[in-house]
DRENDO-1510 file (C-alpha; in Angstrom, 1 decimal, always signed):
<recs>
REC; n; res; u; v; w
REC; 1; UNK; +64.6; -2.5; +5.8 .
REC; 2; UNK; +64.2; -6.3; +6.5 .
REC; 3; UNK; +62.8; -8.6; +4.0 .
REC; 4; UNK; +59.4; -9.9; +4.9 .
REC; 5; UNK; +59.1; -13.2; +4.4 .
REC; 6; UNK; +55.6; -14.7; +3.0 .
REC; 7; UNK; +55.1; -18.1; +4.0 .
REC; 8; UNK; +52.1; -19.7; +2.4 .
REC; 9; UNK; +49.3; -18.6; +4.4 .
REC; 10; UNK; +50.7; -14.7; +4.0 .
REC; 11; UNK; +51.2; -15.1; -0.1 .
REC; 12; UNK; +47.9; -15.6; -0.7 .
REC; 13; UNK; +48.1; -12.3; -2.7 .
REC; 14; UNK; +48.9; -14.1; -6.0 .
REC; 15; UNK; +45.9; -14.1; -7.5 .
REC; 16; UNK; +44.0; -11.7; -6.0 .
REC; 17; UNK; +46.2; -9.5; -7.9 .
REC; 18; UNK; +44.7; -8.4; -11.4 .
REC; 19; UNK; +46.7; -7.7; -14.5 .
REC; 20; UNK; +47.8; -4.2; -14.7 .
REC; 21; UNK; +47.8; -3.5; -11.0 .
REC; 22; UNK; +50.4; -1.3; -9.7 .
REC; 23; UNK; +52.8; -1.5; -6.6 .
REC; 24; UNK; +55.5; +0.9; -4.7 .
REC; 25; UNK; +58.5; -0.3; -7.3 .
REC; 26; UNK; +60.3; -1.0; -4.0 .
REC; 27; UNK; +57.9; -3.7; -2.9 .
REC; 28; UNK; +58.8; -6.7; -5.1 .
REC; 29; UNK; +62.4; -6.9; -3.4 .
REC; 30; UNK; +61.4; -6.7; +0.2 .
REC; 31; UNK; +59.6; -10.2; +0.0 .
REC; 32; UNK; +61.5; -13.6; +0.5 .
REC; 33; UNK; +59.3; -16.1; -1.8 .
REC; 34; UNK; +59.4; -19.4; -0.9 .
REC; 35; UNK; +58.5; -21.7; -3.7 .
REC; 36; UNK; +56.2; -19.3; -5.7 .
REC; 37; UNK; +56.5; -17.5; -8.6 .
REC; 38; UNK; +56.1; -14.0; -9.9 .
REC; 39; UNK; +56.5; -12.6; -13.3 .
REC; 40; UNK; +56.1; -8.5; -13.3 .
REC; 41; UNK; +57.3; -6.0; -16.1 .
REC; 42; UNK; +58.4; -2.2; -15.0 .
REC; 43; UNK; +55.9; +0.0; -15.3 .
REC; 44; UNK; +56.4; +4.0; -14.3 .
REC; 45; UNK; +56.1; +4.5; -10.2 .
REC; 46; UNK; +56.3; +0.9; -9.7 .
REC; 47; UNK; +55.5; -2.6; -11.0 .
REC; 48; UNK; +53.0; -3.8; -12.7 .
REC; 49; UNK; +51.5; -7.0; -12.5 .
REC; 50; UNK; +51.3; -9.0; -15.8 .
REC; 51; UNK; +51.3; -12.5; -14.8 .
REC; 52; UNK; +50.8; -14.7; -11.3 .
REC; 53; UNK; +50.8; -18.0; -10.4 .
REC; 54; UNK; +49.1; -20.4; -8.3 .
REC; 55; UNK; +45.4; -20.2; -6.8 .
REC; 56; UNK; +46.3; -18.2; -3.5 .
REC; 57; UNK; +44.6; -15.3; -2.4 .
REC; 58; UNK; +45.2; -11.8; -0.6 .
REC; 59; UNK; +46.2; -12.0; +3.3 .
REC; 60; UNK; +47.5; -8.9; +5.1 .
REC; 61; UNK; +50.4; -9.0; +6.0 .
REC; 62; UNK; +53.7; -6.5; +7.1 .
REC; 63; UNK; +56.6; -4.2; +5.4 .
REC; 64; UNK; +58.5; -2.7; +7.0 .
REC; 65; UNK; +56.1; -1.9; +10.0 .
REC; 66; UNK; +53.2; -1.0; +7.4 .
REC; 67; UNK; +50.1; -3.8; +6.2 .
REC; 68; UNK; +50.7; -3.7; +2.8 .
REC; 69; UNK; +47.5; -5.5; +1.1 .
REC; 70; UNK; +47.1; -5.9; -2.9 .
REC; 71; UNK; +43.8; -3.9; -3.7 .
REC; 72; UNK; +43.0; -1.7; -6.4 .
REC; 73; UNK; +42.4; +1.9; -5.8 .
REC; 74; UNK; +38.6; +1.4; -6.8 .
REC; 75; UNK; +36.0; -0.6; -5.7 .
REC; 76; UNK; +35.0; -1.9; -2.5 .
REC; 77; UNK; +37.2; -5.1; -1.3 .
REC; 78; UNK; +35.8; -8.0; +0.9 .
REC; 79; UNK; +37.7; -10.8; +2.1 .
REC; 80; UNK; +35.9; -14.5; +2.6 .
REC; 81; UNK; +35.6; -15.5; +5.6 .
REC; 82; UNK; +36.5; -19.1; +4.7 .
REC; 83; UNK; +38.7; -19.3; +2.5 .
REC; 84; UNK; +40.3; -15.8; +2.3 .
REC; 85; UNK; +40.4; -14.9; -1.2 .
REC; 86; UNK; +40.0; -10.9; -1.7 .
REC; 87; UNK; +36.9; -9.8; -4.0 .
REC; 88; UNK; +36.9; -6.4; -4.9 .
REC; 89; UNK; +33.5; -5.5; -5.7 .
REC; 90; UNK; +30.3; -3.8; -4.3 .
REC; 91; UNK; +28.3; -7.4; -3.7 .
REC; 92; UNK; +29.4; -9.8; -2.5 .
REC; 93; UNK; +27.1; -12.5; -1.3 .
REC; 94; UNK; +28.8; -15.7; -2.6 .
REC; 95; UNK; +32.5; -17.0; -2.8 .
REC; 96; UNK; +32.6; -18.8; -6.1 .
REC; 97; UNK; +36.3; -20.1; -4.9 .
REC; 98; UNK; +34.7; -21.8; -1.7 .
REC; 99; UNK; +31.4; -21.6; -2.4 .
REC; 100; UNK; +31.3; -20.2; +1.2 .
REC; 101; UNK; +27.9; -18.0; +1.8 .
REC; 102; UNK; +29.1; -14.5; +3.1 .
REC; 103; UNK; +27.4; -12.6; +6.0 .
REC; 104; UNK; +25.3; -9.6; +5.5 .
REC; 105; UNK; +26.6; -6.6; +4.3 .
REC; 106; UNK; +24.2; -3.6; +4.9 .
REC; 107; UNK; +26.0; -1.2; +2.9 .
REC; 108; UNK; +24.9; -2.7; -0.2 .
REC; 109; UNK; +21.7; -1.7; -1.0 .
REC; 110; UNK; +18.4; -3.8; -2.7 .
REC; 111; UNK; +19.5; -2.1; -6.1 .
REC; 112; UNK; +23.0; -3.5; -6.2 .
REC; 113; UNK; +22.2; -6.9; -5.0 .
REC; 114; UNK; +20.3; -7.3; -8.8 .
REC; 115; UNK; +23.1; -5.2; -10.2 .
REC; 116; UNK; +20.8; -2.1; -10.9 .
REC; 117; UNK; +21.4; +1.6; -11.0 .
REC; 118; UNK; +19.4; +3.4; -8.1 .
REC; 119; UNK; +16.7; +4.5; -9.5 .
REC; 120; UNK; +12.7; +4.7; -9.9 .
REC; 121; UNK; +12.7; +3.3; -13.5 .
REC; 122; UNK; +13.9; -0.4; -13.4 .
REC; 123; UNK; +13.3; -3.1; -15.5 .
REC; 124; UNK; +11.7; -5.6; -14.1 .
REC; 125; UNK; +11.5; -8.4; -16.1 .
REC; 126; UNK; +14.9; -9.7; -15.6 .
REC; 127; UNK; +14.2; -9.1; -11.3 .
REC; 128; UNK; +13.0; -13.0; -11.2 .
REC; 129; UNK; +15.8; -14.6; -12.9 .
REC; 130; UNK; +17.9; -13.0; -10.7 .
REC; 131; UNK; +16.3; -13.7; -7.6 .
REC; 132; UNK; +16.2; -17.4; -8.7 .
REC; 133; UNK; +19.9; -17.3; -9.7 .
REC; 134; UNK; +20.7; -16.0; -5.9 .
REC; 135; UNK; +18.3; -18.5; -4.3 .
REC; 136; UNK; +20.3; -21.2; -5.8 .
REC; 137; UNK; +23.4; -19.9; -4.3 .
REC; 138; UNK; +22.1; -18.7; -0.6 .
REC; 139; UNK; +19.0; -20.8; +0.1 .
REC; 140; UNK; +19.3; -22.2; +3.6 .
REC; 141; UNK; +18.8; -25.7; +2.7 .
REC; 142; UNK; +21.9; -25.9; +0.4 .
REC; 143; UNK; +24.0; -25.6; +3.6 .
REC; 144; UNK; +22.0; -27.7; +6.0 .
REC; 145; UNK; +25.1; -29.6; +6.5 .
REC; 146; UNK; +27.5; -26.5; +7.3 .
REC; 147; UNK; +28.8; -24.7; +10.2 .
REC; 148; UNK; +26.0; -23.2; +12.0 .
REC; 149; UNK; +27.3; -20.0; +11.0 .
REC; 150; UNK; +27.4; -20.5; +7.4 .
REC; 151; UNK; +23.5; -21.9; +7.7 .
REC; 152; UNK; +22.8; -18.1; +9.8 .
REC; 153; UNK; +24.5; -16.2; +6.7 .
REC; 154; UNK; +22.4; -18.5; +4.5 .
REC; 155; UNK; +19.2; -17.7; +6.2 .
REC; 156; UNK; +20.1; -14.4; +6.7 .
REC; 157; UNK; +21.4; -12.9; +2.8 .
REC; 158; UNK; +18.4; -15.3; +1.5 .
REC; 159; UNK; +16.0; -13.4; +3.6 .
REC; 160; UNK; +17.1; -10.1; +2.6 .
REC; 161; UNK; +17.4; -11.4; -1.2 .
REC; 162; UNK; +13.4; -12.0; -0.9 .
REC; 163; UNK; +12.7; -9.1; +0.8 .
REC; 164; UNK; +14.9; -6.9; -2.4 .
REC; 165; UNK; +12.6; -8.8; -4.7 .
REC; 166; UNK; +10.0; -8.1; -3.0 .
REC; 167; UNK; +10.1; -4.4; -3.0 .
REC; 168; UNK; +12.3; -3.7; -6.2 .
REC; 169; UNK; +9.4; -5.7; -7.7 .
REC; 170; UNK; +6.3; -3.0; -6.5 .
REC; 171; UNK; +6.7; +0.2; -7.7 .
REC; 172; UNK; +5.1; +2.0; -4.5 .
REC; 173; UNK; +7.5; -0.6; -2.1 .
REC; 174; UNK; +10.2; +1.2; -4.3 .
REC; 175; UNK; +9.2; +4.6; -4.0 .
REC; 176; UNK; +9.3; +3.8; -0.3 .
REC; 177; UNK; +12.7; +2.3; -0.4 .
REC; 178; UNK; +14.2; +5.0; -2.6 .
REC; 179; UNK; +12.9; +7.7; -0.2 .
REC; 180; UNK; +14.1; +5.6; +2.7 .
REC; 181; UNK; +17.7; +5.4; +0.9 .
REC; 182; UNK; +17.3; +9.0; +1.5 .
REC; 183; UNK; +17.0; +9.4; +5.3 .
REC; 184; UNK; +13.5; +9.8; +4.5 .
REC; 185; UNK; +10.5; +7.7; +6.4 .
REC; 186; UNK; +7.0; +8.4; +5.1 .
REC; 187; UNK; +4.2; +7.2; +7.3 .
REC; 188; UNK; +1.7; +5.8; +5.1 .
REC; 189; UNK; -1.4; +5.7; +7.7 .
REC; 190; UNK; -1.0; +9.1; +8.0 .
REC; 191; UNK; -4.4; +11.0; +8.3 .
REC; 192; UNK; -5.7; +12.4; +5.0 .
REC; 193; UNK; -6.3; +16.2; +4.8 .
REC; 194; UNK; -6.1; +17.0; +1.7 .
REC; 195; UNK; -9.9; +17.8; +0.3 .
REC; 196; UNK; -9.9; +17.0; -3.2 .
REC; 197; UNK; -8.5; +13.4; -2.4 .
REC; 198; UNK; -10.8; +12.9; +0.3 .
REC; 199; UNK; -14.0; +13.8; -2.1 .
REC; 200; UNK; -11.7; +10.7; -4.5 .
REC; 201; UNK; -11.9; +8.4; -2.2 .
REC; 202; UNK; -15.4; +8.6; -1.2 .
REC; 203; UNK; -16.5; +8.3; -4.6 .
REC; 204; UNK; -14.5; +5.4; -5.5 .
REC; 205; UNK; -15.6; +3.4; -2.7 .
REC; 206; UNK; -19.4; +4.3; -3.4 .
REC; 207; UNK; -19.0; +3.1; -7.1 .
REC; 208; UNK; -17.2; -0.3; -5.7 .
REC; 209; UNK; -20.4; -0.4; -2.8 .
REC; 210; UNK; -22.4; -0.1; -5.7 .
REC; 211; UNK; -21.0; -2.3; -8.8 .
REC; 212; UNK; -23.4; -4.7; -9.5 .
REC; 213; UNK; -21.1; -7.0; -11.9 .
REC; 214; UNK; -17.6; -8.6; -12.2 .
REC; 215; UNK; -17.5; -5.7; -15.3 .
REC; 216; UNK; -18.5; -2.7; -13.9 .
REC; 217; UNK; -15.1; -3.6; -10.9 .
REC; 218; UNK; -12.8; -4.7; -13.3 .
REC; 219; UNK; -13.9; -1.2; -15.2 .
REC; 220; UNK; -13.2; +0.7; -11.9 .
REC; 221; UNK; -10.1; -1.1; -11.4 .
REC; 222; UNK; -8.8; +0.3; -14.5 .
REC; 223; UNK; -9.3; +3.9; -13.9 .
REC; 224; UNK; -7.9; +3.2; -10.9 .
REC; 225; UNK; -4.8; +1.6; -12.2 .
REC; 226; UNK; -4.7; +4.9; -14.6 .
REC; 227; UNK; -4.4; +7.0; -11.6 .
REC; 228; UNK; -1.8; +4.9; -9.7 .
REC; 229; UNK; +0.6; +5.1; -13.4 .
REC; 230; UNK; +0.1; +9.1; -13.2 .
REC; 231; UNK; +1.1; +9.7; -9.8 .
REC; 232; UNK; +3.6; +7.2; -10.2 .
REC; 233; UNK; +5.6; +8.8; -12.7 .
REC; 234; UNK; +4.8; +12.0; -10.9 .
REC; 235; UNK; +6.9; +10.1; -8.2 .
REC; 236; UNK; +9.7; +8.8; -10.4 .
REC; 237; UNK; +10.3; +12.9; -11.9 .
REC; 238; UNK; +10.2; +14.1; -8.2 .
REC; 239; UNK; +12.4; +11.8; -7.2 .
REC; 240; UNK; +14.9; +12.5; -10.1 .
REC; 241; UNK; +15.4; +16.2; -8.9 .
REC; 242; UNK; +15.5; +15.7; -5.5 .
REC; 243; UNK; +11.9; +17.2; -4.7 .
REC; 244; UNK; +11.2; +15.0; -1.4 .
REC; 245; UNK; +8.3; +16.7; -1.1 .
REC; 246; UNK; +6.6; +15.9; -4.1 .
REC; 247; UNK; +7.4; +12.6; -3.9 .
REC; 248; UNK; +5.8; +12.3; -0.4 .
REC; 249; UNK; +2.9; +13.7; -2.0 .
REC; 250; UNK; +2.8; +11.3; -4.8 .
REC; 251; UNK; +3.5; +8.2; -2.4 .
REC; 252; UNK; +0.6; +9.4; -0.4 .
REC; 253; UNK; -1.7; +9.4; -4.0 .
REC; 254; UNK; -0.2; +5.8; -4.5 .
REC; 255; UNK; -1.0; +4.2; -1.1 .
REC; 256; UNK; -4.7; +5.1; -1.6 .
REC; 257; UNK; -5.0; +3.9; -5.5 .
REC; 258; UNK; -3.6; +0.9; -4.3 .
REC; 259; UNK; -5.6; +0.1; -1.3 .
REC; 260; UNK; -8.6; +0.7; -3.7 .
REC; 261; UNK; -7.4; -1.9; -6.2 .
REC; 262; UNK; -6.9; -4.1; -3.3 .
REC; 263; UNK; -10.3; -4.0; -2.3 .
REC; 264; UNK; -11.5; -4.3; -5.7 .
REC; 265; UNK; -9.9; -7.7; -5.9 .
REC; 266; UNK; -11.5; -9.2; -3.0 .
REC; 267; UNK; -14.8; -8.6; -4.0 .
REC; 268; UNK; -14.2; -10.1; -7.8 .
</recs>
């Protein structure tokens, strides 16, 4: 087996490579290096990195006839585009080496983007300085002066920043999102049958028709609002076992308690 010999554009594995990462113990020997450094201890199977030197990053590149790449066994690895240092992690938006905005990738979803667990119950109070924190990183007019295609990643991740605020935000936008997570569209101007909400909404709207004061709405609105937190936790325990059905149901009880409030707010 010839040794393969990393120049410095190929050696840019040095500090990609994390402390306590393992490699085929016959790796180390095959590589020629050419005014770098590495400091590794035995470990069993291999060798383990403990130490690395100089600020180059991860490039593939070939042993004997195999691409041989440091990355860990977990985690999801992305390489920058500019600057190619390896990140191995689910989001990856930014490179804090280069500073380089990345291009969309749409297999990370709106929960990990704010570094939440999928779910129905988020916090939402720490949503906004999150957002913010992004928007100072991807907003389009930080690279006005960049490559056209850095300024279409920038317009592009800040769009879909906004729009995961946006939605992450709104609990019904949520349920939504969750169920479309799911392979499951809900269409939300779908005709009404069922009785007993019909009969609701007829009888809200005729006590909004007829409210004769700012007090009498707001009091309205808050029953309202009432209804809207019942079926939404209805949604949030559907959705945690899996009964799509359910939560249809309960997205369907939303739409309308929202709608309601909506209107409610136009005419204070």
């Amino acid at each position: 087996m010839s040794k393969a010999k990393l120049c410095v554009p190929a050696i840019r594995f040095l500090r990609s490579c994390r402390i306590g990462w393992c490699f085929p113990s016959d790796t180390l020997p095959r590589f020629e290096i050419q005014g770098f450094l590495i400091r590794s201890v035995p470990a069993v199977g291999g060798i383990r990195v403990s130490m690395s030197y100089y600020n180059w990053f991860c490039s593939d590149y070939w042993v004997s006839g195999r691409t041989f790449c440091c990355k860990p066994e977990e985690g999801h690895c992305n390489r920058c585009w500019s600057c190619g240092s390896v990140v191995c992690s689910d989001v990856f938006l930014f490179c804090d080496l280069c500073r380089s905005i990345q291009p969309v990738d749409l297999s990370v979803d709106y929960f990990q983007i704010f570094g939440l667990e999928k779910g129905y119950y988020i916090k939402v109070d720490g949503l906004e300085g999150k957002y913010k924190d992004w928007q100072k990183k991807l907003h389009p007019d930080l690279v006005h002066s960049k490559s056209e295609k850095e300024q279409t990643y920038a317009a592009e991740q800040s769009a879909r920043v906004i729009d995961a605020y946006h939605i992450l935000s709104k609990p019904l936008l949520r349920a939504l999102y969750l169920l479309q997570l799911e392979g499951i569209q809900v269409d939300e101007e779908k005709t009404v049958s069922d009785p007993e909400l019909l009969t609701e909404i007829m009888e809200i709207r005729e006590a909004v028709d007829e409210a004769e004061s700012p007090e009498k709405l707001n009091q309205i609105k808050s029953q309202i609002q009432q209804k809207f937190k019942a079926w939404s936790n209805a949604f949030g325990d559907a959705i945690n076992i899996r009964d799509f059905e359910s939560a249809k149901t309960s997205i369907q009880r939303m739409t309308y308690y929202e709608r309601a409030t909506e209107e409610i707010l136009k005419k204070l």
